[in-house]
N, C-alpha and C positions, 0 to 999 in steps of 0.2 A: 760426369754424368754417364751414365749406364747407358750401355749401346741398347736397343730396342730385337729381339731375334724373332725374326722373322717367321713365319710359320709355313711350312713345305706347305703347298697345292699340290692338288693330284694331278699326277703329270698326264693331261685329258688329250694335249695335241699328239703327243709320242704311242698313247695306245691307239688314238684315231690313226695313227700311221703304222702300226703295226696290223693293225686290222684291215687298213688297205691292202696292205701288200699282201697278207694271206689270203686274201679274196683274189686278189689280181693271179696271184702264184694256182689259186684254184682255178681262175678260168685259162692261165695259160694251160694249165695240168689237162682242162676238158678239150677246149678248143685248138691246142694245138699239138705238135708232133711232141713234146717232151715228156709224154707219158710213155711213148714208144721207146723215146732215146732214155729216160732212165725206167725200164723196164726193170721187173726182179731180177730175167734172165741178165740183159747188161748189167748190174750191179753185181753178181757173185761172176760175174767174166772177170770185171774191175777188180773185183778185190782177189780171186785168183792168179793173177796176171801181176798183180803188186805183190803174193807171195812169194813169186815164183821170179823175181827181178831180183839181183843180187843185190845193187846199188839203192833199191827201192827204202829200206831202213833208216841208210846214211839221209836218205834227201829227206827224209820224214823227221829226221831229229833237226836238221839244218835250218827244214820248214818254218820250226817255231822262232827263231830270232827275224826274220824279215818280219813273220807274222804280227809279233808284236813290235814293233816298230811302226809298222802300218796300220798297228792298231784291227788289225781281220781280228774273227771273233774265234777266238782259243778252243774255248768248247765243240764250236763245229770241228775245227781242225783232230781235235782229240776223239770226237764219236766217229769219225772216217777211219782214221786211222783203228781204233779199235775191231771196228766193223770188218776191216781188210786185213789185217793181222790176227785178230784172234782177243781175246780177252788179256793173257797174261801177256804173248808179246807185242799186243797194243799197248799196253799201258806201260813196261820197261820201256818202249820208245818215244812215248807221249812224255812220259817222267823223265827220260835224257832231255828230251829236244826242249820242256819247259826249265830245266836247270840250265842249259845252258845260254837260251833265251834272256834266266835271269841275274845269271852271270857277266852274261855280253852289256846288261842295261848297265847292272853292278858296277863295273869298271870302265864305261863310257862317263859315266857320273864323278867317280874319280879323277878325270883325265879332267873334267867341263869345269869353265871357270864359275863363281857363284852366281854372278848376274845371270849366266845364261841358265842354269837351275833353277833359277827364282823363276827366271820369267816362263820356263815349262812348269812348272809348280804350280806356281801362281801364288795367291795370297795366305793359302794354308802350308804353305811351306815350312815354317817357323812352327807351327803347332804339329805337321806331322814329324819336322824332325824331334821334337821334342818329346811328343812320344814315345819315338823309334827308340831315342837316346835312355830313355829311363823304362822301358817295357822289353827289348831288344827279341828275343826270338818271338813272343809274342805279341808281339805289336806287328813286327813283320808278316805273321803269319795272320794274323788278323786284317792286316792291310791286303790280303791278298783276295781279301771276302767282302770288300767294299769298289763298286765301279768307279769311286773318285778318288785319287789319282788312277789315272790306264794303268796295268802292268809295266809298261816298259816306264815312264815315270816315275811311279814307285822305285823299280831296281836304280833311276836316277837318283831316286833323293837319297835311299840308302848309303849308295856309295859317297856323294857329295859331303855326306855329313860322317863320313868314314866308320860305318856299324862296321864291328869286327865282319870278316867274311866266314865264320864259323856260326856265328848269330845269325846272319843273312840266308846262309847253304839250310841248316835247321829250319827255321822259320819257314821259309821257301817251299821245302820237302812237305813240312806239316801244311800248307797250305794249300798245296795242289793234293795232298791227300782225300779231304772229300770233295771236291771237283771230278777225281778220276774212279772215285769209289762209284759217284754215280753215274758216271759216262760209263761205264763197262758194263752196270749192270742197262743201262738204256742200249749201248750199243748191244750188248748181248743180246737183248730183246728183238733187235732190231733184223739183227742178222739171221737170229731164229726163226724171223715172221718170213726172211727171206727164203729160206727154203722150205720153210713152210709155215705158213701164215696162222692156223691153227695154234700154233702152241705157243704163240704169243703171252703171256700174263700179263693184263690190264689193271689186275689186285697189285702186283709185283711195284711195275711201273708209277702208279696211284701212291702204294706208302712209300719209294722212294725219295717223289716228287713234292710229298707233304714234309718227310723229315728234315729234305736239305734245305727248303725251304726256310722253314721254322729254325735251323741250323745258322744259317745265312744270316737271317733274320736277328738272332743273338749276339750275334758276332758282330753285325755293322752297328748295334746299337751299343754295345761297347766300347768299338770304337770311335762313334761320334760322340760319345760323354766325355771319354779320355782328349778328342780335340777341341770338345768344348769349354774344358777349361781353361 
């Protein structure tokens, strides 16, 4: 008998919670001192003060593997970094620190017995490695455009179900590629507002946010057909 699939609901409680927290994050912005502490001027101190530390780089590529372990949100990590370094050598260190990030999951998953994969996995285990196994650089890189499994999960299952690490490294690459395409031009943007706020582009920003979107969008839905069967 044919399983019955269930149809996603609009996930109502998680935007009510997003929406809290932008409101609460506004009124700490008005009512209290953290508009002062991150002011424009503290922000380009910050990010001067990170180019200007020698060792600052290393701990910014190192950043990304606790990151994703702990699961913090990648993207914030990468618009900071960009914003403080610069466009190109933000993103040479944003792109070291997430390869090696996904190298570190990569060969933890290796090492991990199956049962303990499965049970970080969970039930889609068996359909994402199956995937993985017969799609190999793009399925990986496709897996890198859907929130289910986390990032560091994902480089678990890969490695557990041993994808070449050349398929993996590939895939990987292609996969933080427009993550970072748009983080540099948001961070760009961002950094430009900081020294001056005028020359911001809100057109810029606007078709970036519609493309990757719709980008994203493609990509996950490819991939839930391919674990749907």
């Amino acid at each position: 008998m044919a399983k019955r699939t269930r149809k996603s609901k609009p996930a109502w409680g998680k935007l009510a919670l997003g929406a809290a927290l932008l409101v609460l994050l506004a009124l700490a912005w008005r009512f209290t001192p953290l508009s002062e502490f991150a002011s424009r001027e503290n922000a380009l101190a910050w990010s001067r003060a990170a180019r200007e530390t020698p060792w600052a780089p290393i701990a910014v590529i190192l950043a990304y593997t606790p990151a994703a372990l702990f699961m913090l949100p990648r993207p914030f990590l990468t618009l900071l970094t960009i914003v403080a370094f610069g466009r190109w050598f933000g993103v040479a260190y944003s792109a070291g620190g997430i390869l090696l990030a996904a190298m570190a999951t990569y060969y933890a998953g290796r090492m991990m017995r199956r049962e303990t994969v499965v049970r970080l996995a969970g039930e889609k285990f068996e359909e994402a490695g199956k995937v993985l196994r017969k799609h190999g650089v793009i399925a990986v890189f496709a897996s890198n455009m859907v929130p289910v499994p986390p990032f560091a999960v994902q480089g678990v299952i890969a490695g557990a179900i041993r994808i070449p690490v050349w398929q993996y490294v590939a895939g990987s690459i292609l996969g933080m590629a427009p993550g970072l395409l748009a983080a540099s031009v948001f961070a760009g943007e961002l950094r430009a507002a900081l020294e001056d706020p005028s020359t911001i582009s809100w057109w810029v920003l606007g078709a970036v946010a519609v493309a990757f979107g719709v980008f994203i969008w493609l990509v996950r839905r490819w991939f839930a057909k391919r674990i749907g069967r």
